[in-house]
N, C-alpha and C positions, 0 to 999 in steps of 0.2 A: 720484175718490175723495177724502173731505175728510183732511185731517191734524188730527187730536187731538193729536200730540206738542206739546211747548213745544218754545219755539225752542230751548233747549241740546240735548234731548234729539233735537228733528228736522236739527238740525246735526251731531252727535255719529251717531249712524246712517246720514246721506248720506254724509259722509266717510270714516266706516269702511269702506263697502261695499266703498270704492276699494284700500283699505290690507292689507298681511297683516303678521301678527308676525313677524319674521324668525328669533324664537328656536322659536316652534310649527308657526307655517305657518300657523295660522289666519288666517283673515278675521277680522281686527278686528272687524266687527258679532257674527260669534258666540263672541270672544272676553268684547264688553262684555254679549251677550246673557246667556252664562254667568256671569261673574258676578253679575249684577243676578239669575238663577235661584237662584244662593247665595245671594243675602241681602244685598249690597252697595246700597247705595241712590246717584242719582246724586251726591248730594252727595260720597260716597265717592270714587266714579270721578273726580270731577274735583279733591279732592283729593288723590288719590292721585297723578294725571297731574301734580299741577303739586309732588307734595310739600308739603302744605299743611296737613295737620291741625293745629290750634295747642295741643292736650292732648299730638300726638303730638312737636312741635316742642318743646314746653313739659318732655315730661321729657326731651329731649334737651340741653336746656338750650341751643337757638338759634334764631334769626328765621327763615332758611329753609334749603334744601339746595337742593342744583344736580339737578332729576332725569335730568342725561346723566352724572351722575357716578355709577359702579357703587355704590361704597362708602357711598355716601350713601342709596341706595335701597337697597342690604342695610339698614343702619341705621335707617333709619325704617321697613321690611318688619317686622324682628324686632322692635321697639319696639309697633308696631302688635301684634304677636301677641302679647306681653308684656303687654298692656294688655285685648286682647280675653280670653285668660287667665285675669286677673284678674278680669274681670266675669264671665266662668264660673264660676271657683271663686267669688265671690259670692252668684252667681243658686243654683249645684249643690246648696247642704243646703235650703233652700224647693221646688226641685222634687224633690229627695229623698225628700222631707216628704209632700207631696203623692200623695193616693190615686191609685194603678193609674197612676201617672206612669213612663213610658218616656223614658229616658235614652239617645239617639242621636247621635252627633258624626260629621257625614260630612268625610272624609277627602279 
């Protein structure tokens, strides 16, 4: 069988396999699978993993965070939401606008 993944992505996959979340129980591969079905792209996941977004670091107003430290990944979770949020209510009155346009936020 040949591999099409890149290397982050075919690395990120073999090692998951092995791994479970200790807060879900899932298997890491379908925890990163599910996300990436929502919409996270991998640039996402590995910022996220290392704490790293620099808009999201940026209204934090620091260079990085620790991501074994709880409080820091509350902090940069809500900030993220905070942010995504906003580009919704942005995007919301043009798809408003927009004929026979269906308005669904899954949850």
């Amino acid at each position: 069988m040949e591999n099409h993944m890149s290397g982050d992505t075919w690395a990120i996959a073999t090692v998951a396999t092995w791994h479970y979340c200790p807060t879900s129980g899932l298997q890491m591969d379908q925890l990163i699978f599910g996300l990436l079905e929502k919409g996270l792209g991998m640039q996402d996941l590995m910022q996220l993993e290392y704490l790293s977004n620099p808009e999201i670091l940026s209204r934090l107003g620091v260079t990085h965070l620790k991501n074994n430290d709880r409080s820091d990944v509350i902090r940069y979770m809500r900030t993220w939401a905070d942010i995504m949020e906003e580009q919704l209510m942005r995007e919301l009155p043009t798809i408003a606008h927009e004929p026979s346009a269906e308005i669904s936020i899954a949850v």
